[in-house]
C-alpha positions as CSV (number, residue, x, y, z in Angstrom):
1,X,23.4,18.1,3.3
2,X,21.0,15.3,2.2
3,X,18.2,17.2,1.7
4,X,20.3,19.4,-0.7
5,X,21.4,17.0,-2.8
6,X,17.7,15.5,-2.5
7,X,16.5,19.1,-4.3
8,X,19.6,19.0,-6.6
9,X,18.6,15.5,-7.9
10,X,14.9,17.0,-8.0
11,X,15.8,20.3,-9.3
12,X,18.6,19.4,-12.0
13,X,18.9,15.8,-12.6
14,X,15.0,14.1,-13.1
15,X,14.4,17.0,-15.9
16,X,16.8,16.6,-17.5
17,X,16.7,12.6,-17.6
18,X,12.6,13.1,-18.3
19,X,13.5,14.9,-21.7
20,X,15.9,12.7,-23.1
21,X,13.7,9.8,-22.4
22,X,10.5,11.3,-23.1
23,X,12.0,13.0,-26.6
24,X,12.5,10.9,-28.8
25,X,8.3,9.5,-28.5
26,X,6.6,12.1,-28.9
27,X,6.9,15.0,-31.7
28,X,8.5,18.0,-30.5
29,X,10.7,19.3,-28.1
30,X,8.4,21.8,-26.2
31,X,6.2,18.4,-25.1
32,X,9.3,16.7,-23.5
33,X,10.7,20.6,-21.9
34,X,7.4,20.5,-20.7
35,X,7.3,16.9,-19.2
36,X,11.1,17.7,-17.8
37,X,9.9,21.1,-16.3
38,X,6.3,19.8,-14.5
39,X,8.7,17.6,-12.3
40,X,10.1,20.3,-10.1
41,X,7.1,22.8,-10.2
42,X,5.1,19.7,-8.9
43,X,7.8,19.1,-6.3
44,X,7.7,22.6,-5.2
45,X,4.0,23.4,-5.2
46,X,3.6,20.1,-3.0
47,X,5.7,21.6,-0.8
48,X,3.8,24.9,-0.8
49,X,0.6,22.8,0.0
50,X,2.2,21.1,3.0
51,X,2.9,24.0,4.6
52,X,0.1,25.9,3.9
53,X,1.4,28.6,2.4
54,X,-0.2,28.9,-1.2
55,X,-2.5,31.6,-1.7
56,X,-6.0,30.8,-3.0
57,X,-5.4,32.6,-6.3
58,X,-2.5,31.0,-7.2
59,X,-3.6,27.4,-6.4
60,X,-6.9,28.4,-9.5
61,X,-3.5,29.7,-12.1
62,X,-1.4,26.9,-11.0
63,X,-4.4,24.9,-12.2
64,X,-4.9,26.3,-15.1
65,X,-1.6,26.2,-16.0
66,X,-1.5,22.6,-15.4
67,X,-5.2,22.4,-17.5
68,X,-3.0,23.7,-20.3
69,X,-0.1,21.4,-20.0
70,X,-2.3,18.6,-20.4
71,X,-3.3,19.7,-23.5
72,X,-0.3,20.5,-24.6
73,X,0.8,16.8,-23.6
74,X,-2.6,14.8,-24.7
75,X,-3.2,17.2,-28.0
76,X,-6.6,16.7,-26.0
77,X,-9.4,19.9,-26.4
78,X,-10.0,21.3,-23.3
79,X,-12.6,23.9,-21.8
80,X,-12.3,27.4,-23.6
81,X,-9.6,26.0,-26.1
Protein backbone atom coordinates (compact mmCIF):
# COMPACT_ATOMS: atom_id res chain seq x y z
CA UNK A 1 0.00 0.00 0.00
CA UNK A 2 2.95 2.47 0.45
CA UNK A 3 4.43 2.11 -2.57
CA UNK A 4 0.98 2.89 -4.16
CA UNK A 5 0.41 5.96 -2.66
CA UNK A 6 4.35 6.56 -3.32
CA UNK A 7 3.31 6.40 -7.36
CA UNK A 8 0.00 8.28 -6.68
CA UNK A 9 1.96 11.13 -5.13
CA UNK A 10 4.50 10.70 -8.20
CA UNK A 11 1.99 10.14 -10.75
CA UNK A 12 -0.88 12.71 -9.80
CA UNK A 13 0.22 15.04 -7.12
CA UNK A 14 4.09 16.54 -8.03
CA UNK A 15 2.61 17.51 -11.70
CA UNK A 16 0.19 18.98 -10.79
CA UNK A 17 1.91 21.08 -7.88
CA UNK A 18 5.05 21.64 -10.63
CA UNK A 19 2.50 23.62 -12.92
CA UNK A 20 0.91 25.76 -10.68
CA UNK A 21 4.22 26.86 -9.29
CA UNK A 22 6.08 26.83 -12.39
CA UNK A 23 3.16 28.85 -14.32
CA UNK A 24 2.89 31.84 -13.41
CA UNK A 25 7.20 32.45 -14.40
CA UNK A 26 7.46 31.56 -17.34
CA UNK A 27 5.17 32.55 -20.58
CA UNK A 28 2.88 29.87 -21.45
CA UNK A 29 1.18 27.04 -20.42
CA UNK A 30 2.71 24.27 -22.68
CA UNK A 31 6.32 25.09 -20.74
CA UNK A 32 4.83 24.50 -17.25
CA UNK A 33 2.54 21.03 -18.74
CA UNK A 34 5.73 20.19 -19.90
CA UNK A 35 7.68 20.75 -16.59
CA UNK A 36 4.59 18.96 -14.71
CA UNK A 37 4.58 16.00 -17.22
CA UNK A 38 8.80 15.29 -17.33
CA UNK A 39 8.30 14.40 -13.58
CA UNK A 40 6.59 11.11 -13.98
CA UNK A 41 8.13 10.07 -17.46
CA UNK A 42 11.57 10.59 -15.56
CA UNK A 43 10.26 8.54 -12.66
CA UNK A 44 9.17 5.85 -14.84
CA UNK A 45 12.11 5.61 -17.33
CA UNK A 46 14.45 5.38 -14.13
CA UNK A 47 12.61 2.64 -13.25
CA UNK A 48 12.92 1.08 -16.78
CA UNK A 49 16.79 1.64 -16.45
CA UNK A 50 16.99 -0.17 -13.10
CA UNK A 51 15.64 -3.01 -14.26
CA UNK A 52 17.09 -3.28 -17.47
CA UNK A 53 14.37 -3.43 -19.43
CA UNK A 54 14.55 -0.41 -21.96
CA UNK A 55 15.28 -1.21 -25.35
CA UNK A 56 18.22 0.43 -27.07
CA UNK A 57 16.04 2.36 -29.55
CA UNK A 58 13.86 3.81 -27.23
CA UNK A 59 16.56 4.96 -24.70
CA UNK A 60 18.06 7.37 -28.40
CA UNK A 61 13.92 8.72 -28.73
CA UNK A 62 13.54 9.12 -25.13
CA UNK A 63 16.58 11.31 -25.62
CA UNK A 64 15.61 13.13 -28.19
CA UNK A 65 12.45 13.76 -26.79
CA UNK A 66 14.08 15.09 -23.73
CA UNK A 67 16.69 17.18 -26.34
CA UNK A 68 13.48 18.77 -27.36
CA UNK A 69 12.09 19.56 -24.03
CA UNK A 70 15.00 21.43 -23.21
CA UNK A 71 14.46 23.59 -25.79
CA UNK A 72 11.15 24.01 -25.39
CA UNK A 73 12.08 24.93 -21.65
CA UNK A 74 15.47 27.05 -22.26
CA UNK A 75 14.05 28.75 -25.77
CA UNK A 76 17.75 27.45 -26.27
CA UNK A 77 18.79 26.28 -30.29
CA UNK A 78 19.61 22.94 -30.40
CA UNK A 79 21.22 20.49 -33.06
CA UNK A 80 18.97 20.19 -36.26
CA UNK A 81 16.56 22.95 -34.86
Amino acid sequence: MPALLARLMINLAVPVLVYVLLRPHVHSDITALIAGAAVPTACTASVLLWRRRLAGDLLMNTFGIARKIRHVLLDAPGIGS
